[in-house]
VOPAGU-2260 file (C-alpha; in pm, 1 decimal, decimal comma):
REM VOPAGU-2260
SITE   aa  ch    i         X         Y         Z
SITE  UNK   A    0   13597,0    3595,1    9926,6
SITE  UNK   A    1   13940,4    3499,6    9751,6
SITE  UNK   A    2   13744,6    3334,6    9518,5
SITE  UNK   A    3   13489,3    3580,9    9435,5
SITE  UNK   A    4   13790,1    3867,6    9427,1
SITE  UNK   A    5   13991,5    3622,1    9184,9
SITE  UNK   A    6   13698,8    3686,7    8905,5
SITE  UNK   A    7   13667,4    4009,9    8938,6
SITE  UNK   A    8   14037,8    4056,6    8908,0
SITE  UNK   A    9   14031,0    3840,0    8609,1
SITE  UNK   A   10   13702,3    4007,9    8446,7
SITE  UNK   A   11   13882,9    4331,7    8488,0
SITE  UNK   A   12   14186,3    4207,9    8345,1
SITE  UNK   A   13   14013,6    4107,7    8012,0
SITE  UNK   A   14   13851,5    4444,4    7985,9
SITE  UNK   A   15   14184,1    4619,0    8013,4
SITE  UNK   A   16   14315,4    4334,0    7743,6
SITE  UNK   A   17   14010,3    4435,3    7510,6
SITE  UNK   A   18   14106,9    4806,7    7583,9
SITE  UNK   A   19   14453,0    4734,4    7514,0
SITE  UNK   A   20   14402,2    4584,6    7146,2
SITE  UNK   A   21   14147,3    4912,3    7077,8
SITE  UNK   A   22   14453,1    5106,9    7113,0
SITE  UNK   A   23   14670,9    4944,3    6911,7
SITE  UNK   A   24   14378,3    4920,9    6634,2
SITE  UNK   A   25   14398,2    5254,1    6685,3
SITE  UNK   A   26   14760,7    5334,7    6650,1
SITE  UNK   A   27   14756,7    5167,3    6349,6
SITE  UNK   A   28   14444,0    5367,4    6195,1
SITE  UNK   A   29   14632,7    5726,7    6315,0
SITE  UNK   A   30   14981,8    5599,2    6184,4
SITE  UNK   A   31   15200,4    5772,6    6416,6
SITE  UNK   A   32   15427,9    5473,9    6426,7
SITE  UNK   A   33   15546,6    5592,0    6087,6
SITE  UNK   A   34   15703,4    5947,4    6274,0
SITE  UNK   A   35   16084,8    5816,0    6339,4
SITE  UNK   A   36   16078,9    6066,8    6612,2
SITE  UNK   A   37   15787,8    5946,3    6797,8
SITE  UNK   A   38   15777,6    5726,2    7104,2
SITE  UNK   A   39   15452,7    5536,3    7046,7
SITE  UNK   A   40   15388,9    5333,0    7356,4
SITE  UNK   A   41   15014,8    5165,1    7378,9
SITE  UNK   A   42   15081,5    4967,4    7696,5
SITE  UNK   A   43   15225,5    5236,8    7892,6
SITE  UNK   A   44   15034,6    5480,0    7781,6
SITE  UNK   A   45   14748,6    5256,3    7899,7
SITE  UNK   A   46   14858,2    5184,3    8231,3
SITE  UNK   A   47   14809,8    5495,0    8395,3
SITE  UNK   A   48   14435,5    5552,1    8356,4
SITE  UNK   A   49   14421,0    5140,0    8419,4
SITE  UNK   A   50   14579,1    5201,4    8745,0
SITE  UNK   A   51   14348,9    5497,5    8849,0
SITE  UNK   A   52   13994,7    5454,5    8709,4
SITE  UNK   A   53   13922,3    5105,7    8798,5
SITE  UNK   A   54   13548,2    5072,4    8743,3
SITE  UNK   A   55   13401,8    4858,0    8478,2
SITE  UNK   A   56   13204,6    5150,9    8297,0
SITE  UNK   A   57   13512,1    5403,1    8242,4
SITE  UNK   A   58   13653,5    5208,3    7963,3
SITE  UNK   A   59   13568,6    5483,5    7684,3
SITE  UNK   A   60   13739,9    5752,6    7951,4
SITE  UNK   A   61   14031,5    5501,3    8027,2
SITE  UNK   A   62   14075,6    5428,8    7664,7
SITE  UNK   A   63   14004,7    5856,8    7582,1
SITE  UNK   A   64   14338,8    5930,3    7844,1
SITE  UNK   A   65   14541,2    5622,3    7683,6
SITE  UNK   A   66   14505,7    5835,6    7387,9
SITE  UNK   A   67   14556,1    6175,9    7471,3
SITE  UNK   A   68   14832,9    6042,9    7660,9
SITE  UNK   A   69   14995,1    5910,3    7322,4
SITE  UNK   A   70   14902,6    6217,9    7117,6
SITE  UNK   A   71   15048,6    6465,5    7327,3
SITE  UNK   A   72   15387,1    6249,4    7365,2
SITE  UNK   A   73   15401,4    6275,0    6992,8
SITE  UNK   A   74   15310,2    6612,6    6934,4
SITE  UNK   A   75   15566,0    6686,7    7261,5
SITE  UNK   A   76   15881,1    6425,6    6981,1
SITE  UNK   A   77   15752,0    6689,3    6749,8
SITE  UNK   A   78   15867,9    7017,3    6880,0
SITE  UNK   A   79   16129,4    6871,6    7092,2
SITE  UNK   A   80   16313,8    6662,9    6851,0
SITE  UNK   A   81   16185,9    6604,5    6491,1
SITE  UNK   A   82   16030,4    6950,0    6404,2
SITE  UNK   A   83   16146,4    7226,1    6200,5
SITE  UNK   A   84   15996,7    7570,4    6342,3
SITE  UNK   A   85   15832,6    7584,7    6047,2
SITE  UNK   A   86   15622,3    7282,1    6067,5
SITE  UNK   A   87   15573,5    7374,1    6426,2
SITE  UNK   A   88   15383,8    7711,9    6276,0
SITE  UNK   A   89   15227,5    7496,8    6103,3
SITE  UNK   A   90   15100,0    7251,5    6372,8
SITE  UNK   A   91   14975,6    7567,8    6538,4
SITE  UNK   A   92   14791,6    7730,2    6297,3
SITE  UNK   A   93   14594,0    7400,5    6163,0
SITE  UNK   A   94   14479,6    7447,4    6535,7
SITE  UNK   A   95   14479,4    7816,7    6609,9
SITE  UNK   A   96   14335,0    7877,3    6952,9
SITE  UNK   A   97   14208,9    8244,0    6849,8
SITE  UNK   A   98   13834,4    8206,5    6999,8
SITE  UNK   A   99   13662,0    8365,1    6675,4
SITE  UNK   A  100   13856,0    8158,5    6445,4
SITE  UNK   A  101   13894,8    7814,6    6615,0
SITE  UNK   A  102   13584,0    7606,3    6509,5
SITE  UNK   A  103   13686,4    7764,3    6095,0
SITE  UNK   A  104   14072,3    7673,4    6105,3
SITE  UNK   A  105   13958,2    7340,5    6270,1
SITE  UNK   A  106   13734,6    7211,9    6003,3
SITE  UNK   A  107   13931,2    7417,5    5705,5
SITE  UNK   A  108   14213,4    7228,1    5797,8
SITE  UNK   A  109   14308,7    7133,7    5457,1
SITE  UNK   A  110   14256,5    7509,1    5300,7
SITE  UNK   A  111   14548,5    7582,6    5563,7
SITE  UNK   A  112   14755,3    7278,1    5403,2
SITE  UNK   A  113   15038,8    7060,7    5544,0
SITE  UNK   A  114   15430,1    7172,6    5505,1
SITE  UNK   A  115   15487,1    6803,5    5584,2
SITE  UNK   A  116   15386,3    6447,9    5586,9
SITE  UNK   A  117   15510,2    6472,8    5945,1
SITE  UNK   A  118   15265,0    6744,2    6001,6
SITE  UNK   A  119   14998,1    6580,9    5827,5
SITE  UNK   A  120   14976,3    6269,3    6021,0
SITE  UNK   A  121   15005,3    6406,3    6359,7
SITE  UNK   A  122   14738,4    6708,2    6297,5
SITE  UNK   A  123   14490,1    6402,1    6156,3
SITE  UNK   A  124   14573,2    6184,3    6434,0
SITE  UNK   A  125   14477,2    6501,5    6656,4
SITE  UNK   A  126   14191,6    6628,1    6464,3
SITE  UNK   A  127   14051,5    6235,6    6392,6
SITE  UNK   A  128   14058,6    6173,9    6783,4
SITE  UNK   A  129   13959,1    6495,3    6900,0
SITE  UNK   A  130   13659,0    6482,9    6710,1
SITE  UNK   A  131   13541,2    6117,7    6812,5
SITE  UNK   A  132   13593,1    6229,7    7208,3
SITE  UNK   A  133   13388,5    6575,3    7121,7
SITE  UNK   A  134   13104,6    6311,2    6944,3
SITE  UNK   A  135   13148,6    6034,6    7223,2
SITE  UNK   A  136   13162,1    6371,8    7518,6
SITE  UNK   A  137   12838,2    6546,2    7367,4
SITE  UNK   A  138   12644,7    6219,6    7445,7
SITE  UNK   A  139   12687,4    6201,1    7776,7
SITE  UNK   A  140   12682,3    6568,5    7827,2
SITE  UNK   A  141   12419,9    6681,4    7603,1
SITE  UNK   A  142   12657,3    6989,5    7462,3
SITE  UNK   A  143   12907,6    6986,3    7204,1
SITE  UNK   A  144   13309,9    7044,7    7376,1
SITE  UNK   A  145   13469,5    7057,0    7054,2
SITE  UNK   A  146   13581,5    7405,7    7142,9
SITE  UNK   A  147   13753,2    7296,9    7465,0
SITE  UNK   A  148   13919,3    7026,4    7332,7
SITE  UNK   A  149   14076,4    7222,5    7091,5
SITE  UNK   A  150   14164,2    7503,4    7309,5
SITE  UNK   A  151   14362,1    7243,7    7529,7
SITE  UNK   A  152   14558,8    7121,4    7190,3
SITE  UNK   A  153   14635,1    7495,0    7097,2
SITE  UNK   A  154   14763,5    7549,9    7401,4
SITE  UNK   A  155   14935,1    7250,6    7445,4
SITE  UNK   A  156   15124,6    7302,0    7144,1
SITE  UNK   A  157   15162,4    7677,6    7212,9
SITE  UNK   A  158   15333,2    7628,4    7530,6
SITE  UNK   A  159   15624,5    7353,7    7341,8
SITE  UNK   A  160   15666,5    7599,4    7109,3
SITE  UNK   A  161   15747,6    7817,6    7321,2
SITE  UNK   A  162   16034,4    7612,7    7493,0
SITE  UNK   A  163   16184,9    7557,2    7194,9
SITE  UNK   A  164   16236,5    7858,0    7149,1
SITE  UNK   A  165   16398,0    7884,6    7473,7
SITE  UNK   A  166   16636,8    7620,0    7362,6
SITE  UNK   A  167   16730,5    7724,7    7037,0
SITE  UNK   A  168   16798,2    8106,1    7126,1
SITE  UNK   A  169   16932,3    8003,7    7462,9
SITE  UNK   A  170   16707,5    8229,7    7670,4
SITE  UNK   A  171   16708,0    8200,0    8095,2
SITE  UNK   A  172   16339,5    8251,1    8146,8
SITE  UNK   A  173   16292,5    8354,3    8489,8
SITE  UNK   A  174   16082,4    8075,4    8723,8
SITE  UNK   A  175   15772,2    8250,3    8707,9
SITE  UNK   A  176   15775,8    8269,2    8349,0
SITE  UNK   A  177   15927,6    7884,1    8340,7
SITE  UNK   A  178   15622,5    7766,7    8512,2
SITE  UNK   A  179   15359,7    8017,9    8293,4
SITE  UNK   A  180   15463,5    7809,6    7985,4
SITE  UNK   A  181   15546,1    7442,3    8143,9
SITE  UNK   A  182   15261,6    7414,3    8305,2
SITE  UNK   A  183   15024,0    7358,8    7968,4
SITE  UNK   A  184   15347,5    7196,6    7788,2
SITE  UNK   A  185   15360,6    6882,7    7983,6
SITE  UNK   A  186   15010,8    6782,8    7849,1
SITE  UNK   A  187   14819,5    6691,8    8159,3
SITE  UNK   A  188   14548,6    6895,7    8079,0
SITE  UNK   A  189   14482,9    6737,5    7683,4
SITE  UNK   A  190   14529,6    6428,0    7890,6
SITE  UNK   A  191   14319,8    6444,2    8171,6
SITE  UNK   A  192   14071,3    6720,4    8141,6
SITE  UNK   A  193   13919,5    6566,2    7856,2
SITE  UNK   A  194   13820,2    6235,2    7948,3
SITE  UNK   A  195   13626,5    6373,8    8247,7
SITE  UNK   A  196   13363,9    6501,3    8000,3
SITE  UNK   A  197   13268,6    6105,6    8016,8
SITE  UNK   A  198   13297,7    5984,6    8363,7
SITE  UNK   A  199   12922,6    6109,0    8376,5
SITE  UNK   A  200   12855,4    6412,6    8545,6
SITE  UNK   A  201   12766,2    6674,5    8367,4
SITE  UNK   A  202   13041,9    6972,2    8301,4
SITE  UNK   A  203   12854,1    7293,9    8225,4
SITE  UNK   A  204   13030,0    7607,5    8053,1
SITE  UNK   A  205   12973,1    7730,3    8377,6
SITE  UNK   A  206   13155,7    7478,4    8552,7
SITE  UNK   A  207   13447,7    7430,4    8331,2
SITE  UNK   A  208   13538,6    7796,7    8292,5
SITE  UNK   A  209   13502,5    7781,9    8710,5
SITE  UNK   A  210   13775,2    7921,2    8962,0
SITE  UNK   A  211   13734,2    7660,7    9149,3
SITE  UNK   A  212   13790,3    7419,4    8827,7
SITE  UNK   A  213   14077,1    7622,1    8722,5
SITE  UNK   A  214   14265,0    7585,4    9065,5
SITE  UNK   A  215   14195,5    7257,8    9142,0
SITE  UNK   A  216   14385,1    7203,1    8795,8
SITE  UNK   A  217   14641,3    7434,3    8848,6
SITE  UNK   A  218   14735,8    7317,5    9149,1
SITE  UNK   A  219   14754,2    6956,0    9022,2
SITE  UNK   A  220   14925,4    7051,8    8728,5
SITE  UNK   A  221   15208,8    7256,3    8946,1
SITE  UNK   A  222   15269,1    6956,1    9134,8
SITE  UNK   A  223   15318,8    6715,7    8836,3
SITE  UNK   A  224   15535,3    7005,1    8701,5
SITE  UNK   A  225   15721,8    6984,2    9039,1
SITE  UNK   A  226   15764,9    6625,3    9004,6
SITE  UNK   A  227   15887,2    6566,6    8614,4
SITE  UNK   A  228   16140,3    6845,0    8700,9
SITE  UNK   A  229   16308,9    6701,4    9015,4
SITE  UNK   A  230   16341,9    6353,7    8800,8
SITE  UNK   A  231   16458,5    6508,5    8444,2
SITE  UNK   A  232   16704,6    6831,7    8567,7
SITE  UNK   A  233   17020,0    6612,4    8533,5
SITE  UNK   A  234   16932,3    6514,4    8203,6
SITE  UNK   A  235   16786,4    6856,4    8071,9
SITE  UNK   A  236   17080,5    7040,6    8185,2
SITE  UNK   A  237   17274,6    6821,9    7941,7
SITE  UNK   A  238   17093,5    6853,3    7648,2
SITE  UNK   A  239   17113,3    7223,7    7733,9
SITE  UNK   A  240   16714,6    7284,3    7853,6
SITE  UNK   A  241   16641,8    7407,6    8171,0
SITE  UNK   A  242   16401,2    7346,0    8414,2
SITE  UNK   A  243   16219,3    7494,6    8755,9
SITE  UNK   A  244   16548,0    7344,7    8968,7
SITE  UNK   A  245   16809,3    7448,2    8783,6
SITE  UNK   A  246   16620,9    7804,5    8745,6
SITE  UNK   A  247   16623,8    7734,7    9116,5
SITE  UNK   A  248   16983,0    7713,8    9188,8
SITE  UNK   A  249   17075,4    7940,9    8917,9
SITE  UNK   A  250   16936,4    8203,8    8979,1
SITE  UNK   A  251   16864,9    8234,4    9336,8
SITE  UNK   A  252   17212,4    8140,9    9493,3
SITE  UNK   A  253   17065,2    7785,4    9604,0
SITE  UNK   A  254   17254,9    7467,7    9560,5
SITE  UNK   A  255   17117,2    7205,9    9380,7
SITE  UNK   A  256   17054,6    6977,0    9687,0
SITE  UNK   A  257   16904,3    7328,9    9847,8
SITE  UNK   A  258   16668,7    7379,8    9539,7
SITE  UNK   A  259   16577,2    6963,7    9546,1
SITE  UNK   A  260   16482,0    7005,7    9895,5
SITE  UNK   A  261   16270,5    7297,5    9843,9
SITE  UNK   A  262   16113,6    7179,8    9565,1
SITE  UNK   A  263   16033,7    6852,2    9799,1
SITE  UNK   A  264   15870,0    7095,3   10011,5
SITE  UNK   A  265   15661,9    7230,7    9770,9
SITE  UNK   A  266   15543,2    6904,5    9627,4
SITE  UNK   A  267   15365,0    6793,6    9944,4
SITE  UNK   A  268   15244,1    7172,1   10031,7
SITE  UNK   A  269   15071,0    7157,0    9677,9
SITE  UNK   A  270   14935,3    6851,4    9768,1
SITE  UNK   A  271   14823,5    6944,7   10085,6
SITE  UNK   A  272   14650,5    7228,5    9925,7
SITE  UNK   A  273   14520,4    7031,6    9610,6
SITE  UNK   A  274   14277,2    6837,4    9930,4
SITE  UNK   A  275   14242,5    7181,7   10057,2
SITE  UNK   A  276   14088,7    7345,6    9738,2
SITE  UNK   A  277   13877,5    7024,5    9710,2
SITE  UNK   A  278   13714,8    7063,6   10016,0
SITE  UNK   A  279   13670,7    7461,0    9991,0
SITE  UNK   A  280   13466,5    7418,1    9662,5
SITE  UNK   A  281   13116,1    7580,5    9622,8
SITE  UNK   A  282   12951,8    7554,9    9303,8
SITE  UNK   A  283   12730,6    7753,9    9180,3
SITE  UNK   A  284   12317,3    7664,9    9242,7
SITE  UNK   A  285   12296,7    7606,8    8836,0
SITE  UNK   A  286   12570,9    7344,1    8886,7
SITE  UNK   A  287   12502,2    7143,3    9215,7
SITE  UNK   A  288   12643,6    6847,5    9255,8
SITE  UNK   A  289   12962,4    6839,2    8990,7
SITE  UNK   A  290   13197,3    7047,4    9189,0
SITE  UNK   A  291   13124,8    6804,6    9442,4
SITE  UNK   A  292   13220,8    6531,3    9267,8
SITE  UNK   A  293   13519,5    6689,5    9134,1
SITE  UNK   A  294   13661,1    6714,6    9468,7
SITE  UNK   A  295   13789,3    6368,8    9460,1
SITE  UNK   A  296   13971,8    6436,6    9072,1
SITE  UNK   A  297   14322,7    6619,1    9205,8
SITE  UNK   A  298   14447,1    6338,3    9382,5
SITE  UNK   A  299   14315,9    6094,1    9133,7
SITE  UNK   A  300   14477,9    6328,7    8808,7
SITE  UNK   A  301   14800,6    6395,3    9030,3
SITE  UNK   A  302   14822,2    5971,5    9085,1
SITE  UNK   A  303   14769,4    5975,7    8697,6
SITE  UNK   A  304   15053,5    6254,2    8634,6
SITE  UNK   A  305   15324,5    6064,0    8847,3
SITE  UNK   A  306   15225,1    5734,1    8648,4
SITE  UNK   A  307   15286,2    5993,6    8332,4
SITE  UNK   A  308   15629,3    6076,5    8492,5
SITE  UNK   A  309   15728,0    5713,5    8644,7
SITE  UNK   A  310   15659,7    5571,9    8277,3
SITE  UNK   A  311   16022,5    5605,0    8130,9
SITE  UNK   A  312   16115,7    5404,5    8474,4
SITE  UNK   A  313   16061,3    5033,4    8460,3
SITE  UNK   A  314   16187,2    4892,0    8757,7
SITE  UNK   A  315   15869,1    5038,7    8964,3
SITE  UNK   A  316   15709,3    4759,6    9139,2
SITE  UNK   A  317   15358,5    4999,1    9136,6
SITE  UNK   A  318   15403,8    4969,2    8738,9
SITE  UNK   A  319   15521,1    4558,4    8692,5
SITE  UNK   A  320   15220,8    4506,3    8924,7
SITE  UNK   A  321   14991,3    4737,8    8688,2
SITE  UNK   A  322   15119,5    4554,5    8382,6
SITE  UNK   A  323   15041,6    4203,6    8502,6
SITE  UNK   A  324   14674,3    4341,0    8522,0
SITE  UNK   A  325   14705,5    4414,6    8188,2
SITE  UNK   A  326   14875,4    4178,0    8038,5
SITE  UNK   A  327   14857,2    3858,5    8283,8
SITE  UNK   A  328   15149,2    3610,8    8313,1
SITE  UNK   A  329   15070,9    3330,7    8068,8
SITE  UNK   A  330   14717,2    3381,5    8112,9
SITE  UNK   A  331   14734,8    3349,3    8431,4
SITE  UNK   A  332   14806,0    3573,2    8714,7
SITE  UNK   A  333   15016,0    3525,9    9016,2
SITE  UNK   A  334   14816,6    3636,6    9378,7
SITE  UNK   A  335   15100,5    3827,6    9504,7
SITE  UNK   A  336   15055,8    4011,6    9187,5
SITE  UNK   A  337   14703,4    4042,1    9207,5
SITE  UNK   A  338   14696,1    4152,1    9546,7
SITE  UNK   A  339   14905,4    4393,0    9485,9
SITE  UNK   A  340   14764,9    4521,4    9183,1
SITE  UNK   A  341   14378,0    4512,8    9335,4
């Protein structure tokens, strides 16, 4: 049995190191390394879907989140530290999210132009990847998404806009209003909506424009939201952001230790209620079956936003453990390791 779990660990490994060197080709082909803002990190970004969607066969959805995951960290450099509001107009307008117009702008991209090099590489790198997921998603669900995926991007990049703004004209937003815009800007839906298109089932219009899809996701997404915030409000306050604690203690009398707690509470009501909305689902009769198998994708998606939100943190044994899958020790790997890691 050790024996027998020893190769699979080690076939696994290789995959992940073959997945790993994709990325990187990649990276290099979408050039955001030349962005001095941009945190470009393949291994990381790797690690969480490596650490979530095990089996041999996800390697095109492992390697579709590894990519979103570094797209929307750049995009998220470029509005938070080495845009100019008018390259963010730009951003958003190469990827306008009006319904009527989307698919046009989209693929008229360079009618619209570029007010930057900056601009220009990260709306290619966007456009470039979007499209091969869309081409790579319409196989296995025998529809195009295109229009999804780029909703998710102009959203995404809605939403950060809309923070800075917050920042630069110093405006309190009130927490419901926080959470209206944080929600899409912390890029868990670019990141892990998309890849589900090819895990296999097959996500009708029907399915995706759900309730029950939409809360399942919401609720996820709250919780993640929930989580970055009780890790980053010491730091935010100093650079002179806010977040859903400090709104917290700010403006409802609470101390911060009062507004931690609560926001503790809330964490494991959401997830509580994340299992909850999972096993209330009822999908339609046109779309038996997928709802069903969604039910197990808010734990999975909230494992993969914590992983999102533990990344900046290396002394996590979950994540040494995760990289030694990757990357081995020498070529070899330890069994403490690998048991831990398996």
């Amino acid at each position: 049995m050790v024996a027998l779990a020893a190769d699979g660990f080690h076939s696994s490994q290789a995959l992940y190191q073959q997945e790993l060197h994709k990325l990187k080709s990649w990276v290099k082909e979408m050039r955001p390394e030349e962005l001095e803002f941009a945190r470009v990190m393949p291994l990381v970004c790797l690690l969480p879907p490596a650490s979530t969607m095990f089996a041999s066969e996800l390697s095109e959805a492992r390697l579709a989140y590894a990519m979103e995951n570094i797209l929307v960290t750049v995009v998220d450099d470029m509005f938070d530290v080495g845009g100019s509001m008018e390259e963010m107009d730009n951003f958003i307008t190469l990827i306008e999210d009006n319904f009527i117009t989307l698919i046009d702008k989209w693929d008229a991209h360079e009618e619209v132009g570029f007010c930057s090099q900056s601009v220009e590489i990260v709306f290619r790198a966007v456009y470039h990847t979007s499209n091969l997921l869309g081409v790579k998603a319409a196989a296995v669900q025998n529809r195009s998404i295109i229009h999804h995926v780029v909703e998710l991007g102009a959203g995404l990049a809605r939403a950060m806009r809309a923070e800075a703004e917050w920042t630069m004209s110093g405006h309190l937003p009130s927490l419901e209003e926080y959470m209206e815009v944080t929600l899409p800007s912390f890029g868990l839906g670019p990141i892990a909506l998309k890849p589900l298109y090819l895990i296999g089932p097959e996500l009708t219009e029907e399915v995706v424009r759900s309730l029950e899809y939409h809360e399942m996701f919401r609720h996820v997404a709250t919780c993640t939201r929930h989580l970055n915030d009780l890790q980053t409000y010491d730091r935010e306050e100093e650079q002179g952001k806010t977040n859903s604690v400090l709104l917290l203690a700010r403006c409802h009398g609470s101390t911060m230790e009062a507004a931690k707690a609560e926001y503790h509470n809330g964490v494991r009501e959401g997830a509580a209620e994340d299992r909850g909305q999972g096993r209330r689902c009822s999908a339609p009769a046109s779309a038996s079956g997928v709802l069903e198998h969604l039910q197990d994708c808010p734990p999975a998606v909230q494992g993969q936003g914590r992983l999102l939100i533990d990344q900046g943190n290396d002394t996590r044994g979950e994540r040494g453990c995760a990289r030694a899958a990757v990357l081995g020790r020498g070529g070899k790997i330890d069994s403490q390791a690998a048991a831990a890691s398996i």
